[in-house]
N, C-alpha and C positions, 0 to 999 in steps of 0.2 A: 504493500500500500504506500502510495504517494501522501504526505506531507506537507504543510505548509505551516509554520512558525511565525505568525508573527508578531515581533518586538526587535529589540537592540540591545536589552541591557543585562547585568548578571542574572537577573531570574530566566532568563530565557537561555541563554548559555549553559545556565544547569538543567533546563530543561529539552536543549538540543543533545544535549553529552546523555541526558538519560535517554532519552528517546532512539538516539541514534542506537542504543543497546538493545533493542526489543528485536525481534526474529518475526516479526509483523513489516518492521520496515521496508518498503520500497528504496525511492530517493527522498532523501526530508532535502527541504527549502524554506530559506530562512530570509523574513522582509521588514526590515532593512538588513538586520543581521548588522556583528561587529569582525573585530578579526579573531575570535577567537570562535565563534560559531560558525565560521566561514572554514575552520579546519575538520568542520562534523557535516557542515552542509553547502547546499549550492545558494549564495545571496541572490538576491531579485531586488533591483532598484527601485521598492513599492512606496509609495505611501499609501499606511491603512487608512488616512483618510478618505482617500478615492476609491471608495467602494464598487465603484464601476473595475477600474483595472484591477482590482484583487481578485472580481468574478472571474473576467477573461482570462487572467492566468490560471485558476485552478482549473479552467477549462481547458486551458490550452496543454495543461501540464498533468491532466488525469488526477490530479488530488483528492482523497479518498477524505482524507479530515484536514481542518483549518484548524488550529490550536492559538487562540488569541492569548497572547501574557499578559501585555499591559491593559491598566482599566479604561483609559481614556476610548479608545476604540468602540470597546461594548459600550462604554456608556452612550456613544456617537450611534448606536446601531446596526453596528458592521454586522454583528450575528445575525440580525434579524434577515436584513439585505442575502444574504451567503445564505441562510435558510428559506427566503424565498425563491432559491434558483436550486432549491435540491440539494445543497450542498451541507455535507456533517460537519457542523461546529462543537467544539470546546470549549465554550463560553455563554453567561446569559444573556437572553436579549436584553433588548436596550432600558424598558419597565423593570424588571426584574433587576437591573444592572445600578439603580437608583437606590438601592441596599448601599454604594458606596458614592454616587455620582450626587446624593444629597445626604448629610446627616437628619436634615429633618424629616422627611421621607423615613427613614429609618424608626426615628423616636416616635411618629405617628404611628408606624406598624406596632410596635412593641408598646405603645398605649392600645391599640385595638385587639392584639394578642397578648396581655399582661404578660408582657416578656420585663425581666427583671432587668433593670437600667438605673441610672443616674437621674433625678427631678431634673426636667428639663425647661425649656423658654424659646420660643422663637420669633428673632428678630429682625426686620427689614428695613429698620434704618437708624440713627444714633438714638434719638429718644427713646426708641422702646427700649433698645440693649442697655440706657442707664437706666430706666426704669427696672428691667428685669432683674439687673445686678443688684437692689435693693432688698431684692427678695431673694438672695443667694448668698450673702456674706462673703466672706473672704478665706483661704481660697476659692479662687472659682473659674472654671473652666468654659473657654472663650473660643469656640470652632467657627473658621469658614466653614458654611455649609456644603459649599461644592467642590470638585478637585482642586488641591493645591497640595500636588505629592507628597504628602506625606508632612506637610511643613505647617500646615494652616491652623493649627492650635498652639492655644500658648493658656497658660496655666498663671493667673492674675494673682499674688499672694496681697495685692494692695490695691486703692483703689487710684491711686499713679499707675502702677500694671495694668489695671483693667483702660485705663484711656486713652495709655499708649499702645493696646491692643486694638483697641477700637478707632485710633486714628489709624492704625495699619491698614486693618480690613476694610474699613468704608474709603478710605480714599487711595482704593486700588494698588496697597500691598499684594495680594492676590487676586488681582485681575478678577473675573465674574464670579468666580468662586468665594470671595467676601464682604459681594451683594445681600448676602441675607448672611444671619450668624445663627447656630442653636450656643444658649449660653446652658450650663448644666452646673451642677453640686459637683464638691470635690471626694471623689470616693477614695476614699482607704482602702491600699492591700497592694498585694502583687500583682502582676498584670501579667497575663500568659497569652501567648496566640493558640488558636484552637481552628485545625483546619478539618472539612469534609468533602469530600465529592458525592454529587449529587444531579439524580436528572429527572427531574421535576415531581417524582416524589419519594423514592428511598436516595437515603442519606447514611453514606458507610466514612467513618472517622477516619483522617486520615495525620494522624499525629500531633504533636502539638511542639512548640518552642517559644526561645522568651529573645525577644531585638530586646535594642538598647539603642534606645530613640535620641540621646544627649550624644552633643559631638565630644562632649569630653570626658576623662575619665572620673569616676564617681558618679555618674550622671547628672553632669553638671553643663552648665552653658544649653544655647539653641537647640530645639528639637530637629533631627533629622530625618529622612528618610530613613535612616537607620545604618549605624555604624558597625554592626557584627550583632550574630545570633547564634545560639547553641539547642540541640533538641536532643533527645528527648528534655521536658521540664519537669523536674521529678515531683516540684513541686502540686503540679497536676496530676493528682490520683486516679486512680481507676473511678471511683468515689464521685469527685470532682468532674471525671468525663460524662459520666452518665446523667448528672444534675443538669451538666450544659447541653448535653444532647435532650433531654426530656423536657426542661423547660427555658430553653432559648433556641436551638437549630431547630427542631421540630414541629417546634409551634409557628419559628418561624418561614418554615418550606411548607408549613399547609396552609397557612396567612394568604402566600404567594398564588398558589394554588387555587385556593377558593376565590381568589381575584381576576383568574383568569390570566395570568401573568405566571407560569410555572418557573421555578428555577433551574437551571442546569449548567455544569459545571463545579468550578473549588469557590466555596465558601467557606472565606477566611473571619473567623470570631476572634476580636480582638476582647479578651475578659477578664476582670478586675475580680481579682478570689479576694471577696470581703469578708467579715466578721461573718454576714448571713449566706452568704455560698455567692457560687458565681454569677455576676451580673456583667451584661455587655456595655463595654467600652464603645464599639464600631462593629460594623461590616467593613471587608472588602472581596471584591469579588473575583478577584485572581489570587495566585500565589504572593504571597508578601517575598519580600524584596529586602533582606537576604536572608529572610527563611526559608527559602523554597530550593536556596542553596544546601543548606543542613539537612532538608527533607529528602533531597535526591541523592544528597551522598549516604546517607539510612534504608533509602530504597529498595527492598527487594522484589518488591511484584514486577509484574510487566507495563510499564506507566503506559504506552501504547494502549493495552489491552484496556485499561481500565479507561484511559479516555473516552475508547469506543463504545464500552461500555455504559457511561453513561450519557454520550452524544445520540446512542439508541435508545433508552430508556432502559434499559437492561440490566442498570448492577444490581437488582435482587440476585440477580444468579452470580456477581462475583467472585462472590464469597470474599473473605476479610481481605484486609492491606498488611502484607508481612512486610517487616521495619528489621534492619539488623539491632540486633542488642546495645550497639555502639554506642556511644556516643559523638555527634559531631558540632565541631564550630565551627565557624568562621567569623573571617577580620576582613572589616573594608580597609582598604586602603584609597583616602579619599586626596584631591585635589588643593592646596594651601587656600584657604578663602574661604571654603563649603563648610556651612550651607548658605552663605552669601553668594558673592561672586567669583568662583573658581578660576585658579591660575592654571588655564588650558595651552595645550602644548608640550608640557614637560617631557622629556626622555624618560623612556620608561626600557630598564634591561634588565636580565636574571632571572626571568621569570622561569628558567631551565631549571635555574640554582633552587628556587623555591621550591618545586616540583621535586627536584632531588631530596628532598629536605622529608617529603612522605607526604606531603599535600597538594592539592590541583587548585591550581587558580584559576578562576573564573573570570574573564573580561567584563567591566559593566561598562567604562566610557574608555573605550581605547579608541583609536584609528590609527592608521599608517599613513605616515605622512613622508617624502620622499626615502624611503626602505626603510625608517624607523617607528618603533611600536610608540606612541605618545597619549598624553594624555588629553580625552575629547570631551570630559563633562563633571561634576560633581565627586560623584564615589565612582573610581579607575577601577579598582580589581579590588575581587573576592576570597582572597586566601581561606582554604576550606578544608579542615583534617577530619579525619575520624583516632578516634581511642576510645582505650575501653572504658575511661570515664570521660568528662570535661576535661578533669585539671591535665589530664594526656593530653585532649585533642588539643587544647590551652596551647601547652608547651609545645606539639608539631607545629601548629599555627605561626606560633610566633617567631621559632625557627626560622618557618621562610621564609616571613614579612620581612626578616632582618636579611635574608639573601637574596631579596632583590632590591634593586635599586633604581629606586624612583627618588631623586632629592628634593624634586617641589612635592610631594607629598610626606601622608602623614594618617596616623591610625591614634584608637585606641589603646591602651594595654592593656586592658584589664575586664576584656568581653569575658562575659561568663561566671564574673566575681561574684553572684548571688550562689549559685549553686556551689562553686566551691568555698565559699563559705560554710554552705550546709554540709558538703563531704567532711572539711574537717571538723566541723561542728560534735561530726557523726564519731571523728578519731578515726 
């Protein structure tokens, strides 16, 4: 079976390296593709915006599934588009896809589905958002409603914080995305991602990890896309899984459902383990970014297989997702500036040497610029180990980060410090 990938960045790199491992595969084809997905597949100079030429090429190219990564696309509709011309998607439609493409769309399901969440408020222009901030104290959390990767919250500890929040978003810090704001309560607890695949109505888990959304170490400074993730989260019990699957996924894929809006695809539950069990932080509706990195180096099923699976409607018949026992992490290695304005261009070498080291690194902003590997965007590369705990995959990790050389970049050191905490906690 023919292939098609579309994205650019390390979620999709760990997802053409896995893919390309299935015995299902034909040719995969990757749109835009970077240069490191370009050594797993053939590139196609697409833009997913133009729905038209994505059709023609899966036509022209026998493509049996499209596998959308990024969320901007689905939320743009591409699935829909690709599924009115017969074609098998890996992703939700464009309704369904508003689980991430609006936060308040979301908090309105989960008030219609008493899905357990954060008190919420929603805001569409300065007035309301001070007015609502009154009724929230301090801390209190400040979302663009709509895409702004990963960056569009910020967590007001004062009500200076909350104004300088709200001059960001109203006067087009994020672009239409901080048109309307949900303002929310500040929840206590740890925060885990929770992923499943699902095609529009069985819902089979598909493991869980913890990002680390501060650029700096301690989790300190700007929230980012995220700086490095590790999974399993041990934190996340068997316990724990099954409360989020019974009263937050479930409720929430039949919500979808009885809307006439079914979902299909990876539904990513971003979840705050509070004092009364778990309550959702967010949706997203692709794989998180650089979770999906840790999930595919865990991977043992046939990720193919299960796409198809549930592109058909068919994972009742699956059966479960085996995960190696491992544990894996990964480290961004990001660009000097980010999550501002990244210093793009930098020479980027050793990425041989890091690989040597016991880990695969993943491309997220590379490009080749006259025969050298350079840097193209925010977070460059994904250094990603496996061991038999964290504090192993930790130290392969960081091994490599140190064997390759990028000198305008720069990383974390300390991804994964909660759980090894609790390892030695443990002794």
């Amino acid at each position: 079976m023919n292939v098609l990938l579309i994205g650019s960045g390390g979620r999709e790199h760990a997802l053409a390296w896995k893919l390309a491992q299935s015995p299902l595969m034909g040719k995969l084809h990757a749109a835009p593709g970077n240069p490191g997905i370009a050594e797993l597949a053939e590139l196609a100079p697409l833009d997913p915006a133009d729905h038209r030429a994505v059709i023609d090429f899966c036509r022209r190219h026998s493509i049996g599934l499209v596998v959308v990564g990024p969320e901007a696309p689905l939320v743009d509709g591409l699935a829909d588009n690709l599924r009115a011309m017969g074609l098998l998607v890996f992703g939700p439609s464009r309704i369904a896809a508003q689980l991430e493409g609006s936060k308040g769309f979301t908090k309105e399901l989960c008030t219609r589905a008493s899905i357990p969440t954060a008190r919420y408020a929603r805001a569409s222009d300065r007035l309301a958002a001070e007015a609502a901030l009154e009724d929230f104290g301090f801390p209190a959390v400040i979302k663009a409603d709509g895409l702004a990767a990963g960056k569009g919250v910020v967590i007001a500890a004062s009500p200076e914080e909350a104004a300088e929040a709200l001059d960001l978003m109203f006067d087009g810090g994020f672009g239409a995305a901080g048109e309307a704001l949900v303002i929310e309560e500040f929840m206590e607890g740890e925060e885990v991602s929770f992923f499943a695949l699902v095609d529009g109505e069985t819902v089979l888990p598909f493991g869980s990890a913890q990002d680390h959304k501060r650029v700096g170490d301690g989790d300190t400074g700007p929230n980012t896309g995220g700086m490095g993730a590790y999974s399993p989260a041990s934190i996340f019990t068997p316990e724990l899984e099954r409360r989020a699957m019974d009263e937050i996924l479930l409720p929430t894929v039949r919500a979808l459902a009885q809307d006439g809006t079914p979902y299909s695809g990876i539904l990513y539950a971003g979840l705050m383990l509070t004092t009364e069990g778990p309550k959702l932080v967010e949706y997203n509706v692709r794989f998180g970014d650089p979770e999906c990195q840790v999930l595919m180096m865990r991977l043992e099923s046939d990720l193919l297989a299960l796409m198809l699976a549930a592109a058909k409607g068919e994972l009742a018949d699956a059966g479960s997702v085996r995960f190696s026992d491992a544990a894996a992490l990964t480290v961004v290695m990001a660009a000097q500036g980010y999550p501002g304005t990244p210093a793009k261009g930098g020479a980027i070498e050793g990425i041989d040497r890091g690989m040597a080291e016991g880990a695969f690194v993943f491309h997220a902003g590379t490009r080749v610029e006259d025969g050298r590997l350079v840097a193209a965007g925010g977070r460059v590369l994904n250094v990603t180990a496996l061991g038999s705990t964290v504090l192993e995959a930790q130290r392969t990790a960081y091994r490599a980060v140190d064997a390759v050389d990028f000198p305008t970049g720069f990383s974390r050191r300390d991804i994964g410090w909660r759980e090894i905490a609790r390892i030695r906690r443990q002794g």
